[in-house]
N, C-alpha and C positions, 0 to 999 in steps of 0.2 A: 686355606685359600690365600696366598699371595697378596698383596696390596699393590697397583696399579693405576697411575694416571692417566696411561696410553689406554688401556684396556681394561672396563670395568665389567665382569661376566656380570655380576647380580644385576647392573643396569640393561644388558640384554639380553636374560632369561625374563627379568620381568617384563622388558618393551615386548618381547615375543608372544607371552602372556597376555599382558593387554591388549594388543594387536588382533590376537585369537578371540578373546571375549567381546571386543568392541565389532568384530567380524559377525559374531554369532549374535551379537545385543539387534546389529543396524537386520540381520533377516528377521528377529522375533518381531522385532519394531513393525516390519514391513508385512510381516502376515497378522499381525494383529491388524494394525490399520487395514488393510487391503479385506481383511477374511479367507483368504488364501496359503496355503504353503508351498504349491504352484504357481505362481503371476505369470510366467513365463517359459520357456525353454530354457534355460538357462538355469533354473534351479531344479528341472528332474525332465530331461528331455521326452522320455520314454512317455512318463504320465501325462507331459504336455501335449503331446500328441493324441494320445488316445481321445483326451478330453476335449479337444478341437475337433476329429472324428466325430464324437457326438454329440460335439453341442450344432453340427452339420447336422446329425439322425434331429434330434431336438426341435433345429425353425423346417426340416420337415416336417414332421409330425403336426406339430403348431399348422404349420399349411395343411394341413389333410384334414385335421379336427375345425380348421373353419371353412374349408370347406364341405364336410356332414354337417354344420349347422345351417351354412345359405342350403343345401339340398333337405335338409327337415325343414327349413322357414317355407318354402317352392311346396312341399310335402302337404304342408302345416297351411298353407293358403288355398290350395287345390282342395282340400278335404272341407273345410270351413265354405268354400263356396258350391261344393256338392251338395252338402247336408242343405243348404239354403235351397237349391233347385229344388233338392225332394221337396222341402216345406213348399216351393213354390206347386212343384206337379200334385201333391193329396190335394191343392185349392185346384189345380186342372179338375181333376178326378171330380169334385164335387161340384164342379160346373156342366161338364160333360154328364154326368149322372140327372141335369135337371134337364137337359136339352131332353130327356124321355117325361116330360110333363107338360113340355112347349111346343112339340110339334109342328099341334095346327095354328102354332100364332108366329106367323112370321116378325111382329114387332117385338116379341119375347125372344124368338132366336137372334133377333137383329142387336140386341143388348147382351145375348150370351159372347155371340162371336166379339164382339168386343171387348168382352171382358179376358176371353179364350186367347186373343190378339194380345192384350195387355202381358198378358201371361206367359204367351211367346216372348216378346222382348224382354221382361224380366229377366226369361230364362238365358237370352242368350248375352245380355246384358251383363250378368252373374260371371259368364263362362268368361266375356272379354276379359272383365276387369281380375280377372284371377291372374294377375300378371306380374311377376318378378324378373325386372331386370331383363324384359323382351322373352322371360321366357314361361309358355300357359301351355298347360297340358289337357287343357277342356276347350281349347276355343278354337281350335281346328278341328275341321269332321275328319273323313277318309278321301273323302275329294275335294279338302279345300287348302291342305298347307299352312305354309305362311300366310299373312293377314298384314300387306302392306298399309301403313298409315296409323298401323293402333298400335304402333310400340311391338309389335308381335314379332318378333324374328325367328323362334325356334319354336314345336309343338314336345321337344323333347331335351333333355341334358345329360350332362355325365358327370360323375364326381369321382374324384380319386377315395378309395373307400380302405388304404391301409398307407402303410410307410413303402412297400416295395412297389408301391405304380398298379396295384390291383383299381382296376376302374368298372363301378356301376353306370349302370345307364339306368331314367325316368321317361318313359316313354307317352306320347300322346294314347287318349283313352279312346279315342274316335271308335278304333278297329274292337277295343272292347265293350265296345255301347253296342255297335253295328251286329257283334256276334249273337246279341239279346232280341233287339229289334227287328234286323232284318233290311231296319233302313240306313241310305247315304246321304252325302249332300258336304257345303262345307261348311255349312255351322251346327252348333251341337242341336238345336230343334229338328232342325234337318235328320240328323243321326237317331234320335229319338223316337223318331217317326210324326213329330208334331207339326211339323210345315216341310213343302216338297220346296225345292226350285230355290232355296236364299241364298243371298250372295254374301262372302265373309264380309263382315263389318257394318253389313247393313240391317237393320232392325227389322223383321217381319213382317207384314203389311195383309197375311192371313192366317189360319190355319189347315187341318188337314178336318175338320169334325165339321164346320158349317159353311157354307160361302153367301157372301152378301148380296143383295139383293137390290132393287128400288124401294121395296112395301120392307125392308128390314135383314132376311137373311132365311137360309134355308137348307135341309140336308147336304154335305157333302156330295157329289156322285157318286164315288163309291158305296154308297149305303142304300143300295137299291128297294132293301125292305126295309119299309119305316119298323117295320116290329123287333126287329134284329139292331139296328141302328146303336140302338143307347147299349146294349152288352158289346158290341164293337168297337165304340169308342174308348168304354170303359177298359177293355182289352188292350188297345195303344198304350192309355195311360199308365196301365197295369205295367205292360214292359219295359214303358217309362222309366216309373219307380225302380221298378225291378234290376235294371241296366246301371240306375246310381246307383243303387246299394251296392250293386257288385264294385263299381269303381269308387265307393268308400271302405269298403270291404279290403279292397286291394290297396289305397291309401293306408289305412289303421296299420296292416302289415309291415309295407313300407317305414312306416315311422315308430314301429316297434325296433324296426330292423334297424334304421339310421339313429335310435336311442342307445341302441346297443352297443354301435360303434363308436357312440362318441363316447359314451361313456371309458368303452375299453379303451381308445383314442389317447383321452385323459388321463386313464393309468399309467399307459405305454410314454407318456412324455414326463409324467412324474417318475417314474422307472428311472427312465435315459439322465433325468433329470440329478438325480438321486445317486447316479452311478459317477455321473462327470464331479458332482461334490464330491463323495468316496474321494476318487484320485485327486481333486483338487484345493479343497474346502480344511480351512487349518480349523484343530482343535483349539475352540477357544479360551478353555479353562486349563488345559495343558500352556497353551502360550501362555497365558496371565501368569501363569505360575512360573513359569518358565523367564518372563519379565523380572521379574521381579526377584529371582536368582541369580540371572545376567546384573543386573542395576548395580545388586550386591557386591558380584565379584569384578564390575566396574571401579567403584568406589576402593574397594580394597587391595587391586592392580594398581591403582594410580596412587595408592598411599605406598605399596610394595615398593613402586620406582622412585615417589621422592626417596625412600629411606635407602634405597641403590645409588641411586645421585649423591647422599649426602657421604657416601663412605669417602667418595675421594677426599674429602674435607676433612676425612679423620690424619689423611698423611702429614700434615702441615704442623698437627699435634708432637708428630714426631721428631722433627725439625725444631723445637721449641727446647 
Protein backbone atom coordinates (compact mmCIF):
# COMPACT_ATOMS: atom_id res chain seq x y z
CA UNK A 1 0.00 0.00 0.00
CA UNK A 2 1.31 3.17 -1.18
CA UNK A 3 1.97 6.11 1.26
CA UNK A 4 -0.09 9.25 1.03
CA UNK A 5 -0.89 12.68 2.59
CA UNK A 6 -3.90 13.40 0.47
CA UNK A 7 -5.39 10.03 0.97
CA UNK A 8 -4.96 7.82 3.94
CA UNK A 9 -7.19 4.26 3.21
CA UNK A 10 -6.27 2.79 6.76
CA UNK A 11 -7.71 6.06 8.33
CA UNK A 12 -10.93 5.36 6.49
CA UNK A 13 -11.36 1.65 6.65
CA UNK A 14 -10.87 2.22 10.34
CA UNK A 15 -13.28 5.61 10.70
CA UNK A 16 -15.82 3.15 8.72
CA UNK A 17 -15.22 0.65 11.21
CA UNK A 18 -15.83 2.71 14.03
CA UNK A 19 -18.61 4.46 12.64
CA UNK A 20 -20.35 0.83 12.34
CA UNK A 21 -19.43 -0.28 15.99
CA UNK A 22 -20.31 2.95 17.70
CA UNK A 23 -23.76 2.58 15.47
CA UNK A 24 -24.40 -0.73 16.84
CA UNK A 25 -22.77 0.07 20.67
CA UNK A 26 -25.47 3.55 20.80
CA UNK A 27 -28.73 0.53 19.74
CA UNK A 28 -27.32 -2.00 22.55
CA UNK A 29 -27.06 0.92 24.81
CA UNK A 30 -30.70 1.81 23.99
CA UNK A 31 -32.31 -1.60 24.41
CA UNK A 32 -30.52 -2.28 27.45
CA UNK A 33 -31.52 0.94 29.07
CA UNK A 34 -35.02 1.04 27.60
CA UNK A 35 -35.60 -3.19 27.89
CA UNK A 36 -36.65 -3.10 24.45
CA UNK A 37 -35.16 -4.16 20.93
CA UNK A 38 -38.21 -2.46 19.45
CA UNK A 39 -38.75 1.21 21.07
CA UNK A 40 -40.16 2.31 18.01
CA UNK A 41 -40.87 1.86 14.16
CA UNK A 42 -38.09 2.76 13.18
CA UNK A 43 -35.93 -0.23 14.33
CA UNK A 44 -38.39 -3.16 12.97
CA UNK A 45 -41.59 -1.57 11.54
CA UNK A 46 -43.30 -4.75 10.95
CA UNK A 47 -43.03 -5.95 14.79
CA UNK A 48 -43.88 -2.35 15.86
CA UNK A 49 -46.89 -2.63 14.62
CA UNK A 50 -48.02 -5.90 15.49
CA UNK A 51 -47.21 -4.96 19.16
CA UNK A 52 -49.24 -1.58 19.08
CA UNK A 53 -52.11 -3.93 17.69
CA UNK A 54 -52.01 -5.67 20.85
CA UNK A 55 -51.09 -3.85 23.37
CA UNK A 56 -54.81 -2.04 21.76
CA UNK A 57 -56.08 -6.19 22.41
CA UNK A 58 -54.26 -5.76 25.97
CA UNK A 59 -56.20 -2.12 27.69
CA UNK A 60 -59.12 -4.08 26.12
CA UNK A 61 -59.02 -6.97 27.90
CA UNK A 62 -57.81 -4.99 31.13
CA UNK A 63 -61.44 -3.17 30.46
CA UNK A 64 -63.35 -6.43 30.29
CA UNK A 65 -61.46 -8.08 33.37
CA UNK A 66 -62.55 -4.98 35.51
CA UNK A 67 -65.50 -5.01 34.44
CA UNK A 68 -66.22 -9.11 35.54
CA UNK A 69 -65.04 -7.95 38.78
CA UNK A 70 -67.54 -4.67 39.42
CA UNK A 71 -70.24 -7.44 38.09
CA UNK A 72 -69.01 -10.28 40.72
CA UNK A 73 -68.59 -7.24 43.48
CA UNK A 74 -72.95 -6.46 42.15
CA UNK A 75 -72.92 -10.65 42.17
CA UNK A 76 -71.03 -10.79 45.61
CA UNK A 77 -73.38 -8.07 47.45
CA UNK A 78 -76.83 -9.26 46.04
CA UNK A 79 -75.93 -12.98 47.33
CA UNK A 80 -74.57 -11.64 50.97
CA UNK A 81 -77.87 -9.69 51.26
CA UNK A 82 -80.14 -12.85 50.34
CA UNK A 83 -78.47 -15.17 52.66
CA UNK A 84 -79.31 -12.28 55.42
CA UNK A 85 -83.15 -12.12 54.32
CA UNK A 86 -83.48 -16.00 54.68
CA UNK A 87 -81.76 -15.54 58.26
CA UNK A 88 -84.13 -12.87 58.63
CA UNK A 89 -87.68 -15.06 57.10
CA UNK A 90 -86.58 -18.78 59.58
CA UNK A 91 -87.14 -15.71 62.52
CA UNK A 92 -90.58 -15.05 60.28
CA UNK A 93 -91.25 -18.62 60.25
CA UNK A 94 -90.87 -18.94 64.07
CA UNK A 95 -93.04 -16.14 64.69
CA UNK A 96 -95.74 -16.97 62.60
CA UNK A 97 -95.46 -20.61 64.00
CA UNK A 98 -96.29 -19.05 67.69
CA UNK A 99 -99.29 -16.94 66.41
CA UNK A 100 -101.03 -20.97 66.54
CA UNK A 101 -100.50 -20.62 70.53
CA UNK A 102 -101.88 -16.97 70.60
CA UNK A 103 -104.91 -17.01 69.09
CA UNK A 104 -107.30 -16.20 71.62
CA UNK A 105 -104.99 -13.36 73.20
CA UNK A 106 -105.27 -10.65 71.13
CA UNK A 107 -102.44 -8.66 73.31
CA UNK A 108 -100.12 -11.75 72.40
CA UNK A 109 -100.94 -11.16 68.64
CA UNK A 110 -100.75 -7.37 69.13
CA UNK A 111 -96.61 -8.01 70.03
CA UNK A 112 -96.47 -10.81 67.28
CA UNK A 113 -97.48 -8.41 64.55
CA UNK A 114 -95.00 -6.19 65.51
CA UNK A 115 -92.45 -8.04 65.83
CA UNK A 116 -93.75 -9.64 62.04
CA UNK A 117 -93.75 -5.72 60.91
CA UNK A 118 -90.22 -5.37 62.27
CA UNK A 119 -89.36 -8.22 60.21
CA UNK A 120 -90.92 -6.86 57.19
CA UNK A 121 -88.76 -3.74 57.08
CA UNK A 122 -85.76 -5.57 57.90
CA UNK A 123 -86.38 -7.47 54.96
CA UNK A 124 -86.96 -4.89 52.61
CA UNK A 125 -84.38 -2.80 54.14
CA UNK A 126 -81.80 -5.52 53.34
CA UNK A 127 -83.05 -5.61 49.63
CA UNK A 128 -82.64 -1.36 49.45
CA UNK A 129 -79.31 -1.14 50.59
CA UNK A 130 -78.01 -4.13 48.24
CA UNK A 131 -77.05 -1.37 46.10
CA UNK A 132 -73.87 -0.75 43.89
CA UNK A 133 -73.46 2.25 42.01
CA UNK A 134 -77.58 2.66 41.55
CA UNK A 135 -77.55 -0.69 40.61
CA UNK A 136 -79.94 -3.60 43.00
CA UNK A 137 -81.24 -6.59 41.67
CA UNK A 138 -83.60 -7.45 44.92
CA UNK A 139 -85.09 -4.10 45.61
CA UNK A 140 -87.38 -3.84 42.73
CA UNK A 141 -90.56 -6.30 42.66
CA UNK A 142 -92.42 -7.02 39.18
CA UNK A 143 -94.39 -3.93 39.49
CA UNK A 144 -92.32 -1.61 41.01
CA UNK A 145 -89.04 -0.61 38.69
CA UNK A 146 -86.83 2.06 39.48
CA UNK A 147 -87.02 3.36 43.03
CA UNK A 148 -86.53 7.12 42.67
CA UNK A 149 -84.70 8.94 45.65
CA UNK A 150 -82.68 5.81 47.02
CA UNK A 151 -79.88 5.87 44.63
CA UNK A 152 -81.71 3.05 42.79
CA UNK A 153 -81.62 3.60 38.89
CA UNK A 154 -81.38 0.22 37.40
CA UNK A 155 -82.97 -3.36 38.74
CA UNK A 156 -80.55 -4.88 36.14
CA UNK A 157 -76.90 -4.52 34.27
CA UNK A 158 -74.78 -5.67 31.66
CA UNK A 159 -71.18 -6.48 31.45
CA UNK A 160 -68.88 -7.12 28.49
CA UNK A 161 -67.98 -10.72 29.36
CA UNK A 162 -64.99 -11.30 26.62
CA UNK A 163 -62.52 -9.28 24.25
CA UNK A 164 -64.81 -9.37 21.04
CA UNK A 165 -67.88 -7.18 22.69
CA UNK A 166 -69.78 -10.66 23.84
CA UNK A 167 -72.23 -8.98 26.57
CA UNK A 168 -73.97 -10.73 29.68
CA UNK A 169 -76.85 -9.34 31.31
CA UNK A 170 -77.82 -9.55 35.65
CA UNK A 171 -81.09 -9.24 35.68
CA UNK A 172 -83.81 -8.24 38.54
CA UNK A 173 -84.98 -11.38 40.67
CA UNK A 174 -88.57 -9.95 41.24
CA UNK A 175 -89.99 -12.12 38.23
CA UNK A 176 -88.06 -15.09 39.84
CA UNK A 177 -89.39 -14.76 43.47
CA UNK A 178 -92.97 -13.99 41.89
CA UNK A 179 -92.51 -17.52 39.87
CA UNK A 180 -92.35 -19.24 43.52
CA UNK A 181 -94.81 -17.25 45.41
CA UNK A 182 -97.40 -16.38 43.26
CA UNK A 183 -97.07 -12.84 44.59
CA UNK A 184 -96.52 -8.79 43.14
CA UNK A 185 -96.02 -5.68 44.28
CA UNK A 186 -93.00 -3.20 44.11
CA UNK A 187 -91.06 -4.28 46.92
CA UNK A 188 -89.38 -7.58 47.51
CA UNK A 189 -92.13 -8.24 50.90
CA UNK A 190 -94.57 -7.54 48.48
CA UNK A 191 -93.03 -10.39 45.99
CA UNK A 192 -92.71 -12.58 48.74
CA UNK A 193 -96.01 -12.56 49.60
CA UNK A 194 -95.41 -10.89 53.19
CA UNK A 195 -97.11 -7.42 52.78
CA UNK A 196 -99.71 -6.65 49.91
CA UNK A 197 -100.01 -2.84 48.68
CA UNK A 198 -96.00 -1.28 49.58
CA UNK A 199 -94.87 1.45 47.94
CA UNK A 200 -90.94 1.31 46.74
CA UNK A 201 -88.81 2.93 49.38
CA UNK A 202 -91.17 3.08 51.90
CA UNK A 203 -90.88 0.85 54.89
CA UNK A 204 -94.03 -1.57 55.75
CA UNK A 205 -96.32 -0.39 58.26
CA UNK A 206 -98.20 -4.29 58.22
CA UNK A 207 -98.20 -7.55 57.27
CA UNK A 208 -100.15 -10.26 55.38
CA UNK A 209 -100.40 -12.96 58.92
CA UNK A 210 -102.17 -10.55 61.37
CA UNK A 211 -103.75 -7.06 61.38
CA UNK A 212 -103.88 -4.73 64.42
CA UNK A 213 -106.41 -4.05 66.27
CA UNK A 214 -107.41 -1.57 69.37
CA UNK A 215 -107.22 -4.64 72.24
CA UNK A 216 -103.76 -5.49 70.12
CA UNK A 217 -104.07 -7.50 66.80
CA UNK A 218 -105.80 -10.28 65.30
CA UNK A 219 -106.08 -12.92 62.30
CA UNK A 220 -105.47 -11.75 58.99
CA UNK A 221 -108.91 -12.11 56.79
CA UNK A 222 -107.71 -14.32 54.74
CA UNK A 223 -107.49 -17.13 57.42
CA UNK A 224 -111.10 -17.61 57.81
CA UNK A 225 -110.45 -21.01 59.88
CA UNK A 226 -108.53 -20.30 62.86
CA UNK A 227 -107.50 -24.14 62.86
CA UNK A 228 -105.92 -23.87 59.47
CA UNK A 229 -104.50 -20.32 60.06
CA UNK A 230 -100.94 -21.25 61.56
CA UNK A 231 -100.08 -24.11 58.60
CA UNK A 232 -101.04 -21.19 56.05
CA UNK A 233 -98.89 -18.96 57.31
CA UNK A 234 -96.31 -21.11 57.72
CA UNK A 235 -96.90 -22.00 53.93
CA UNK A 236 -96.01 -18.09 52.81
CA UNK A 237 -93.06 -18.28 54.82
CA UNK A 238 -92.13 -21.60 53.51
CA UNK A 239 -92.26 -20.13 49.82
CA UNK A 240 -90.52 -17.36 51.19
CA UNK A 241 -87.47 -19.30 52.09
CA UNK A 242 -87.91 -21.19 49.32
CA UNK A 243 -87.96 -18.31 46.55
CA UNK A 244 -84.35 -16.97 48.18
CA UNK A 245 -82.79 -19.88 47.91
CA UNK A 246 -83.51 -20.24 44.48
CA UNK A 247 -82.23 -16.70 43.88
CA UNK A 248 -79.02 -17.59 46.00
CA UNK A 249 -79.06 -20.59 44.09
CA UNK A 250 -78.89 -18.67 40.86
CA UNK A 251 -76.44 -15.93 42.43
CA UNK A 252 -73.67 -18.89 43.52
CA UNK A 253 -73.98 -19.96 39.66
CA UNK A 254 -73.57 -16.59 38.58
CA UNK A 255 -70.30 -16.16 40.39
CA UNK A 256 -69.02 -19.38 39.54
CA UNK A 257 -69.56 -18.28 36.18
CA UNK A 258 -68.04 -14.58 36.56
CA UNK A 259 -64.87 -16.48 38.52
CA UNK A 260 -64.35 -18.26 35.52
CA UNK A 261 -64.05 -15.48 33.32
CA UNK A 262 -62.02 -13.56 35.08
CA UNK A 263 -59.93 -15.81 35.70
CA UNK A 264 -59.55 -16.91 31.94
CA UNK A 265 -59.67 -12.87 31.49
CA UNK A 266 -56.35 -12.80 33.27
CA UNK A 267 -54.72 -15.49 31.29
CA UNK A 268 -56.03 -13.97 27.99
CA UNK A 269 -54.15 -10.47 28.95
CA UNK A 270 -50.98 -12.30 30.38
CA UNK A 271 -51.13 -14.25 26.75
CA UNK A 272 -51.40 -10.80 24.71
CA UNK A 273 -49.25 -9.65 27.28
CA UNK A 274 -46.47 -12.07 26.71
CA UNK A 275 -46.79 -12.13 22.82
CA UNK A 276 -46.14 -8.12 22.42
CA UNK A 277 -42.78 -8.85 24.67
CA UNK A 278 -41.91 -11.89 22.18
CA UNK A 279 -41.88 -9.19 19.42
CA UNK A 280 -40.66 -6.37 21.52
CA UNK A 281 -38.79 -7.02 24.76
CA UNK A 282 -34.58 -7.21 24.22
CA UNK A 283 -32.76 -10.16 25.61
CA UNK A 284 -31.09 -9.12 28.47
CA UNK A 285 -28.15 -11.27 29.04
CA UNK A 286 -27.66 -11.49 25.22
CA UNK A 287 -27.40 -7.42 25.19
CA UNK A 288 -25.03 -7.44 28.27
CA UNK A 289 -23.01 -9.63 26.54
CA UNK A 290 -23.26 -8.08 23.55
CA UNK A 291 -22.22 -4.64 25.53
CA UNK A 292 -19.61 -5.48 26.55
CA UNK A 293 -18.23 -6.83 22.99
CA UNK A 294 -19.26 -3.47 21.37
CA UNK A 295 -17.22 -1.51 24.33
CA UNK A 296 -14.33 -3.80 23.23
CA UNK A 297 -14.17 -3.27 19.71
CA UNK A 298 -14.94 0.59 20.59
CA UNK A 299 -11.72 0.83 22.47
CA UNK A 300 -9.88 -1.01 19.89
CA UNK A 301 -11.41 0.99 16.51
CA UNK A 302 -10.29 4.15 18.18
CA UNK A 303 -6.67 2.69 18.94
CA UNK A 304 -6.90 1.23 15.05
CA UNK A 305 -7.44 4.94 13.79
CA UNK A 306 -4.92 6.70 16.06
CA UNK A 307 -2.43 4.09 14.62
CA UNK A 308 -3.98 5.21 10.78
CA UNK A 309 -3.49 8.79 11.71
CA UNK A 310 -0.14 8.23 12.84
CA UNK A 311 1.06 6.66 9.34
CA UNK A 312 1.07 10.03 7.55
CA UNK A 313 3.70 11.08 10.24
CA UNK A 314 5.87 8.17 8.98
CA UNK A 315 6.41 10.23 5.51
CA UNK A 316 8.41 13.14 6.92
CA UNK A 317 10.89 10.20 8.11
CA UNK A 318 11.44 9.88 4.69
CA UNK A 319 12.33 13.43 3.90
CA UNK A 320 15.03 13.33 6.62
Amino acid sequence: MSLSINTNQSSMVALETLSATQSELSATENAVSTGKKVANASDNPAAFGISSQIGGDIAGQNAVNDGLSYAAQIVSSTNSAANSIIEVLKNVQNAVTTVGDNQGNATSLGQLDKELTGFMKQIDTIARNATIRGVNLLSGGTSGGTQDGLGITSNSMSYVSGLQGDTEILTSYGSLISQTTGAQGATLTDVLGLTTGSSAGVNPTSNVFLTASATGASLGSSYADPKTATSQMVIIVQKAIEAMTNVTSDLGSNQKTLDAMSSYGQKVSDSLTAASGALTDADMSAESAKLTSLQTKQSLGIKALSIANGQSQNILSLFQ
